[in-house]
Backbone and ligand atoms as CSV (ligand in chain L), in Angstrom:
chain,resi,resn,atom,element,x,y,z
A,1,UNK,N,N,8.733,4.476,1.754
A,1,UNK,CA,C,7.343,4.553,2.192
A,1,UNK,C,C,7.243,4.115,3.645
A,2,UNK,N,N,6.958,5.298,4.207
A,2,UNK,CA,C,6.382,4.714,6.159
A,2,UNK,C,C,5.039,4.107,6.249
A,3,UNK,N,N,5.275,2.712,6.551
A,3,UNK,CA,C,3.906,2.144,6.570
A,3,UNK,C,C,2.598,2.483,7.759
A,4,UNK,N,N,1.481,2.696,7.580
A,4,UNK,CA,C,0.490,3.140,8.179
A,4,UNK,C,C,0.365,3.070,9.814
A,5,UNK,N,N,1.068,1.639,10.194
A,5,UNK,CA,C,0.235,0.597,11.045
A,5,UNK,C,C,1.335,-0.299,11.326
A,6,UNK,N,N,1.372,-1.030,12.328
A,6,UNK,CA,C,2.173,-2.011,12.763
A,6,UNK,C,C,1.834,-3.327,11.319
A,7,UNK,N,N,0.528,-3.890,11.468
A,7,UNK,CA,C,-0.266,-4.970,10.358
A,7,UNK,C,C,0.315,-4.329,9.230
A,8,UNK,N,N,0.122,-3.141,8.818
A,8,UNK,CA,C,0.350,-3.030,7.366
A,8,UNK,C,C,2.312,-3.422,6.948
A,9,UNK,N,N,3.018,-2.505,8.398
A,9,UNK,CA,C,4.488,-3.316,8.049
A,9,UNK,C,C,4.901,-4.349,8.018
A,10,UNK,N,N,4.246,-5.343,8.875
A,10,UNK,CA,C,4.465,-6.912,9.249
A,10,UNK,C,C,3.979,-7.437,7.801
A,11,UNK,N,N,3.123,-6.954,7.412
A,11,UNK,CA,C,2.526,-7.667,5.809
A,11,UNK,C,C,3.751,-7.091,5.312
A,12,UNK,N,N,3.845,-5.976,4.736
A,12,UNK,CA,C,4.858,-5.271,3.802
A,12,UNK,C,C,5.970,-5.994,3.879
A,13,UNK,N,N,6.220,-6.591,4.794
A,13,UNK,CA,C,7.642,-7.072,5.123
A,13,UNK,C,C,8.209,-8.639,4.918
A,14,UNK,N,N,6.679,-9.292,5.034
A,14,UNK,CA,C,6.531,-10.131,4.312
A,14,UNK,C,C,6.267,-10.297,2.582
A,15,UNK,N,N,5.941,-9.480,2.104
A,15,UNK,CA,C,6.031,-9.516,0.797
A,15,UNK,C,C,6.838,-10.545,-0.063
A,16,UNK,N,N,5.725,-11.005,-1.455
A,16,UNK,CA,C,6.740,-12.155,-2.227
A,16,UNK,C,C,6.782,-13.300,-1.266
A,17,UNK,N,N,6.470,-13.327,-0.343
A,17,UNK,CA,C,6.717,-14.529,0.795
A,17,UNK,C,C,5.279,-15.850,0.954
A,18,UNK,N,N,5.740,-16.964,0.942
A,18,UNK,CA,C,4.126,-17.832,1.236
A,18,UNK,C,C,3.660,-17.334,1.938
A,19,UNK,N,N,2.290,-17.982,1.953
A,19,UNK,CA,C,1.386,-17.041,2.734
A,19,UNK,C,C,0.818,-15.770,2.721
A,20,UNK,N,N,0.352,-15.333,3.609
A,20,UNK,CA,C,-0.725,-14.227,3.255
A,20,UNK,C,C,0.929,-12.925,3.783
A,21,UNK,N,N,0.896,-11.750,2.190
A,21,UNK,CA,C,1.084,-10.453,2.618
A,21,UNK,C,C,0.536,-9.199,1.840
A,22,UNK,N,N,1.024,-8.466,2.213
A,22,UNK,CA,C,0.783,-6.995,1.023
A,22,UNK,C,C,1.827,-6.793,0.354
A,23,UNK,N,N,1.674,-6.498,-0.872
A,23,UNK,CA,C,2.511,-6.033,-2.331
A,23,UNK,C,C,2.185,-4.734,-2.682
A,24,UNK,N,N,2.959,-4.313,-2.539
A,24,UNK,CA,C,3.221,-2.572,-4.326
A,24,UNK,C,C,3.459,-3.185,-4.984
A,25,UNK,N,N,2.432,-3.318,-6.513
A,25,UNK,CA,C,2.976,-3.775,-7.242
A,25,UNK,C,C,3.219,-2.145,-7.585
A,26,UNK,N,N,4.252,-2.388,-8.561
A,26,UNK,CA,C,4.480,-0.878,-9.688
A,26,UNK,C,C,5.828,-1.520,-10.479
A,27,UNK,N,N,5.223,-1.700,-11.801
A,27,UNK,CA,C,5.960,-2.586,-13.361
A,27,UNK,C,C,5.484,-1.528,-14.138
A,28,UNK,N,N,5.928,0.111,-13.536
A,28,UNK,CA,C,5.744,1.091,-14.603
A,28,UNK,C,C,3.932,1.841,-14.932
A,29,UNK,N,N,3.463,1.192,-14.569
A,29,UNK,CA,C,2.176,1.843,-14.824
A,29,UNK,C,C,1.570,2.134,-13.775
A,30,UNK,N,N,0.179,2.063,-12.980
A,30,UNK,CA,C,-0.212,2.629,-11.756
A,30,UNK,C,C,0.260,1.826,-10.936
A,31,UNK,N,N,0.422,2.311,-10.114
A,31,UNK,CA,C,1.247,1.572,-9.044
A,31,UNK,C,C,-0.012,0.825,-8.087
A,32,UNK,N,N,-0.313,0.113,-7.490
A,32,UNK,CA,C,-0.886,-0.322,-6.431
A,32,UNK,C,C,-0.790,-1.207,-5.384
A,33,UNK,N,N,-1.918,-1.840,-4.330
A,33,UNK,CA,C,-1.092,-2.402,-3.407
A,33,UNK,C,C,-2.181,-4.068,-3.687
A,34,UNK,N,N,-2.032,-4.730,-3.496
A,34,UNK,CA,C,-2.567,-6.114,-3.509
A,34,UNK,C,C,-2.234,-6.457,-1.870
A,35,UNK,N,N,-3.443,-7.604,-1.369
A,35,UNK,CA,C,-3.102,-8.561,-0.546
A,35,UNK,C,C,-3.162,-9.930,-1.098
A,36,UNK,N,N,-2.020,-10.571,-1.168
A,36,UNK,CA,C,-1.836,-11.778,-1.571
A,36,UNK,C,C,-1.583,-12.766,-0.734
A,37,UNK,N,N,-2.135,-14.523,-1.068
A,37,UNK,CA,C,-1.484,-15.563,-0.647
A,37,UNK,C,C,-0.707,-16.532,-1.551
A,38,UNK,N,N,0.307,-16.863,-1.334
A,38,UNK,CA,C,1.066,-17.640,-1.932
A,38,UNK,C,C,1.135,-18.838,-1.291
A,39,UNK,N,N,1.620,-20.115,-2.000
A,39,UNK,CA,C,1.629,-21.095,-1.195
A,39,UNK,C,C,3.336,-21.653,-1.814
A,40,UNK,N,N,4.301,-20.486,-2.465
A,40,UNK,CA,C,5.577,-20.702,-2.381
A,40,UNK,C,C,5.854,-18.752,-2.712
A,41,UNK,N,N,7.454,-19.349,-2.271
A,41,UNK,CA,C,7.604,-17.518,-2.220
A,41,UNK,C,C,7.878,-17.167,-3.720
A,42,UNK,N,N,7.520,-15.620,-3.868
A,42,UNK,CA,C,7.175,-15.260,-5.727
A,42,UNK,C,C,8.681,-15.904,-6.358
A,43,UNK,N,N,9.879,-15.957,-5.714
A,43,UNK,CA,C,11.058,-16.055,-7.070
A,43,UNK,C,C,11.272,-17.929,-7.016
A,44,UNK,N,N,10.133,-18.716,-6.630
A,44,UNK,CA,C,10.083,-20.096,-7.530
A,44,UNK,C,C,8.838,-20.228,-8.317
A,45,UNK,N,N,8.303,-19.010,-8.360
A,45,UNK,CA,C,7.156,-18.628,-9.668
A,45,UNK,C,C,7.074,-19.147,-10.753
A,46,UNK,N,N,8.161,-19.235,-11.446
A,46,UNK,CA,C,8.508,-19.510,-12.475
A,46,UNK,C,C,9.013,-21.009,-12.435
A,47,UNK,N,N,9.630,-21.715,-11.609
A,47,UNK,CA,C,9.328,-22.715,-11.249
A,47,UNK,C,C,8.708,-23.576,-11.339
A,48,UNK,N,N,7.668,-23.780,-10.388
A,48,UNK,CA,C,6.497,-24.060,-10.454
A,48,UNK,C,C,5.340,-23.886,-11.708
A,49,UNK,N,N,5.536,-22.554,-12.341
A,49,UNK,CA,C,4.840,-22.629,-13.578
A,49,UNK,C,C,5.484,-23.779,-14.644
A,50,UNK,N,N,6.754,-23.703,-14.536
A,50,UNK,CA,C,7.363,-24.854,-15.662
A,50,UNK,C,C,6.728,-25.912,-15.208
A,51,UNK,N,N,6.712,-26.612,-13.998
A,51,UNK,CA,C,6.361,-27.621,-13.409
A,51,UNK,C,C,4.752,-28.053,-13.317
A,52,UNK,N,N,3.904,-27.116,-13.740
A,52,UNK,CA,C,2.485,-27.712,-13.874
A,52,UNK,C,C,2.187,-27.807,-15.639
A,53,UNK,N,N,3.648,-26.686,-16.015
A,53,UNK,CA,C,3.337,-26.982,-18.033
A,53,UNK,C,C,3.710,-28.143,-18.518
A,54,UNK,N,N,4.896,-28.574,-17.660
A,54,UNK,CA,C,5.360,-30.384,-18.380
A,54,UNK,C,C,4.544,-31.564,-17.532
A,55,UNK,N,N,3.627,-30.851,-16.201
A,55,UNK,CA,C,2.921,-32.359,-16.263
A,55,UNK,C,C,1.627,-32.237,-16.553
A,56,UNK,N,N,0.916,-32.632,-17.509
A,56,UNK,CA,C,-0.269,-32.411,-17.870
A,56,UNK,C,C,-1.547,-32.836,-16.457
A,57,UNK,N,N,-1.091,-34.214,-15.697
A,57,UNK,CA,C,-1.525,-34.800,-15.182
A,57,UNK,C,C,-1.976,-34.091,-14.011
A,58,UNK,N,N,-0.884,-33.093,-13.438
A,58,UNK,CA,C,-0.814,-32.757,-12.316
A,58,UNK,C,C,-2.316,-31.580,-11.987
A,59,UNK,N,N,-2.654,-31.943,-10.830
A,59,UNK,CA,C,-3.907,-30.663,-10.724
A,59,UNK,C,C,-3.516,-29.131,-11.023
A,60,UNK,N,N,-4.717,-28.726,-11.620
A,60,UNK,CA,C,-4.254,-27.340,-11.429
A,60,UNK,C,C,-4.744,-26.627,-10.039
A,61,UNK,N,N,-3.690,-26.804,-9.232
A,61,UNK,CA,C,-3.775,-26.117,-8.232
A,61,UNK,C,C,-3.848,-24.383,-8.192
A,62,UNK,N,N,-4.949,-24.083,-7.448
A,62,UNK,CA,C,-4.280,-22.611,-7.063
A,62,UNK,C,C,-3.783,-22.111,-6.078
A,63,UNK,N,N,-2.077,-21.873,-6.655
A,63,UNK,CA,C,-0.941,-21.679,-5.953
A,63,UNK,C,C,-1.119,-19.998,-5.610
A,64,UNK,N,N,-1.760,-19.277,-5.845
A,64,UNK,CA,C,-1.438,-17.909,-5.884
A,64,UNK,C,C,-2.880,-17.312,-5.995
A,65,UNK,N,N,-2.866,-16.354,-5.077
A,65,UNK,CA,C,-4.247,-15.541,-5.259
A,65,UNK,C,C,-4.152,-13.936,-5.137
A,66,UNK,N,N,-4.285,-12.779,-5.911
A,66,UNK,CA,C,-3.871,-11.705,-4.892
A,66,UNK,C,C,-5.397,-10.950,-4.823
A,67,UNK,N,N,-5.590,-9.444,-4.682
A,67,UNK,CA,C,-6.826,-9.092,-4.287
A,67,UNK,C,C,-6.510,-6.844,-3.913
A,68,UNK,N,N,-6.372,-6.078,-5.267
A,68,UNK,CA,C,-6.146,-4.950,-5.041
A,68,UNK,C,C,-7.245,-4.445,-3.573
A,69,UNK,N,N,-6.193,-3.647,-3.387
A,69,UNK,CA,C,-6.519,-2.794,-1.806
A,69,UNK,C,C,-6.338,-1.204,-2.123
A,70,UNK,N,N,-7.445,-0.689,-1.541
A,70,UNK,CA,C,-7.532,0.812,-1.205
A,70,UNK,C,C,-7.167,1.522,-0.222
A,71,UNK,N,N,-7.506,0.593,1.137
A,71,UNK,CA,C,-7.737,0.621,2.271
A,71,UNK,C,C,-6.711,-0.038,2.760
A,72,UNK,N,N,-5.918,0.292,3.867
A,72,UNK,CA,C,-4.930,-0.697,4.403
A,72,UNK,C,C,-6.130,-1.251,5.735
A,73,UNK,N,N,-6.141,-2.752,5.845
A,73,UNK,CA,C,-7.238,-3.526,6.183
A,73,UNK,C,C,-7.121,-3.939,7.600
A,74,UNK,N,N,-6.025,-3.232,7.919
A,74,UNK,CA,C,-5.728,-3.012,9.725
A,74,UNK,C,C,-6.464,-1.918,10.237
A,75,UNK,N,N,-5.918,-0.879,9.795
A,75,UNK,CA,C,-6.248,0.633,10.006
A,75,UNK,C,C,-7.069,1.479,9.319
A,76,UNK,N,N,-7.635,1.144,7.976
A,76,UNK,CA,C,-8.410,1.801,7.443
A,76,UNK,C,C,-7.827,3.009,6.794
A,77,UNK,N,N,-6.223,3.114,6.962
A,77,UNK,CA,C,-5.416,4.181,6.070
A,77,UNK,C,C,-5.837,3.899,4.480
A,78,UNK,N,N,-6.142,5.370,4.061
A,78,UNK,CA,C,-6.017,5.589,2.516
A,78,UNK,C,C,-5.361,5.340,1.626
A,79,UNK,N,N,-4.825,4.376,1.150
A,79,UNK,CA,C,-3.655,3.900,0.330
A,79,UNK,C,C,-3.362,4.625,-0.665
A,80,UNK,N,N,-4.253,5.173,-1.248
A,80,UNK,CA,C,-4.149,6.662,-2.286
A,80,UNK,C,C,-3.040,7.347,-2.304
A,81,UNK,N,N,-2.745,7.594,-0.898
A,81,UNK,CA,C,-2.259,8.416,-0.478
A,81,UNK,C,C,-0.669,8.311,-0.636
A,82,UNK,N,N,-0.268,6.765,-0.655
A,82,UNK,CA,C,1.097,6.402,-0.877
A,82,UNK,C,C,1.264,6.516,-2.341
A,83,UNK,N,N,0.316,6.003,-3.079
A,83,UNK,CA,C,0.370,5.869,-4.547
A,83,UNK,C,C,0.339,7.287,-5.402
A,84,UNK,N,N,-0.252,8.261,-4.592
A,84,UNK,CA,C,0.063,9.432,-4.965
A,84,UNK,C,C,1.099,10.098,-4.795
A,85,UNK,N,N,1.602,9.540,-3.454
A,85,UNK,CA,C,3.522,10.257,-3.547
A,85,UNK,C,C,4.084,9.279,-4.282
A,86,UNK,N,N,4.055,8.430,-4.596
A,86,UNK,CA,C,5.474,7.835,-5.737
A,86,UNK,C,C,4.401,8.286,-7.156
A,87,UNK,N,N,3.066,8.279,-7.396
A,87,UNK,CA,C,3.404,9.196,-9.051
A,87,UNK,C,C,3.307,10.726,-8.941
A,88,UNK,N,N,3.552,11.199,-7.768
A,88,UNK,CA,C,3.970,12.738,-7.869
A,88,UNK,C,C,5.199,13.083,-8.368
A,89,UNK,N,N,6.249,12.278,-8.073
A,89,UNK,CA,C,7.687,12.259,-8.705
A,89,UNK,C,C,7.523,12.117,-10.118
A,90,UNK,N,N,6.656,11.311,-10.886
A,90,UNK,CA,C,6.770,10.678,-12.164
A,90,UNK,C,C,6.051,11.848,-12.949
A,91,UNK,N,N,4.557,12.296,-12.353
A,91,UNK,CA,C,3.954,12.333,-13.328
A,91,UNK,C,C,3.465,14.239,-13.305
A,92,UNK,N,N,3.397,14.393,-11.748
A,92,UNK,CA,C,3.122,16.028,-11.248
A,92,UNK,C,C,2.397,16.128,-10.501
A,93,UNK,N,N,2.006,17.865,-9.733
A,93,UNK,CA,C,1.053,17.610,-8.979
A,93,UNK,C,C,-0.370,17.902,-9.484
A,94,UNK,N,N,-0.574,18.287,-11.168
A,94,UNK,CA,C,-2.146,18.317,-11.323
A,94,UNK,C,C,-2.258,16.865,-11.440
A,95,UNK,N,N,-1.503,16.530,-11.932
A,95,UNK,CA,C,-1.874,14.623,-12.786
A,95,UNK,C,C,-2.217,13.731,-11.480
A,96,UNK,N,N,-1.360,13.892,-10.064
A,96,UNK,CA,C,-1.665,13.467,-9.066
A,96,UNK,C,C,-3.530,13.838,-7.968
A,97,UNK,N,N,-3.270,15.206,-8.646
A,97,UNK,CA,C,-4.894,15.842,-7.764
A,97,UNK,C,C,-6.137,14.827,-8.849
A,98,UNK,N,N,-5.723,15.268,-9.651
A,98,UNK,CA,C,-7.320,14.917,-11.273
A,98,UNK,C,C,-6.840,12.800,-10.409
A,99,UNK,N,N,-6.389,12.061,-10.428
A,99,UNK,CA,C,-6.549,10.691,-10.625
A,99,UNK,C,C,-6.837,10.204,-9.416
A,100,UNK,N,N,-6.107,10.815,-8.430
A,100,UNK,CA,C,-6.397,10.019,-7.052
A,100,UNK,C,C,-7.151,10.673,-5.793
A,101,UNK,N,N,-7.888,11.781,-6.312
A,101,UNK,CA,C,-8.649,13.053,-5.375
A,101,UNK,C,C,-9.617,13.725,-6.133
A,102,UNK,N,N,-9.650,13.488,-7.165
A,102,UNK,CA,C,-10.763,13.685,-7.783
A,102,UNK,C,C,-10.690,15.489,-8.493
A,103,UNK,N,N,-9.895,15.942,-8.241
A,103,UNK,CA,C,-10.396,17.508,-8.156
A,103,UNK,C,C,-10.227,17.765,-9.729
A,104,UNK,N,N,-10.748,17.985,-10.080
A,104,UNK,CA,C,-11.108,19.043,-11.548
A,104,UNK,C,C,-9.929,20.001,-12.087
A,105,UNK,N,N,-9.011,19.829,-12.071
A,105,UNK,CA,C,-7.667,20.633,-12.724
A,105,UNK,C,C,-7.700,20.526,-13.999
A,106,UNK,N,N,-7.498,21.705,-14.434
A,106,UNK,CA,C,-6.923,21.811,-16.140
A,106,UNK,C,C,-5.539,21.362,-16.039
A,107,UNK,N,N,-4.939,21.145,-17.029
A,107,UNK,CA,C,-3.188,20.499,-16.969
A,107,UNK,C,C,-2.510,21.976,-17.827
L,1,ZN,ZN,ZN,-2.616,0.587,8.416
């Protein structure tokens, strides 16, 4: 995927990383993009989750926030547009027109 925008690669590239970036998520179902902040990077996730389940005491902090995107929030690029080329491979091109363009296709 060629990213939109200088902002949108510098996020992308940060990904999974503290702090503020952009994510694809895609775990098989629609794919999309989130802007997230972390306040550790995603693979001590699990980590940290063990670590607020054995101390009862400890605040529940919020370590993690994310926030789906349409729009890449530099440039105003259509994000659709990426998410429609990776499920054009998966799924076709009526299944791609009818979900992310709206157009009225029979299958
Ligand atoms: Zn952009």
């Amino acid at each position: 995927m060629k990213p939109c925008c200088n902002g949108m690669q510098s996020m992308l590239a940060r990904s999974g990383s503290d702090g503020f970036s952009v994510r694809l998520k895609d775990d098989g179902g629609d794919p999309f993009f989130v802007i997230e902040f972390r306040s550790y990077p995603i693979e001590k996730q699990d980590y940290y989750r063990d670590c607020f389940k054995k101390n009862s005491e400890m605040p529940r902090l919020i370590t993690a926030g994310e926030e789906p995107i349409r729009f890449c929030p530099w440039c105003g690029h259509d994000l659709r547009v990426e998410m429609a080329e990776i499920q054009l491979g998966r799924k076709g091109l009526f299944w791609v027109l009818k979900k992310y363009f709206g157009f009225p296709v029979s299958e």
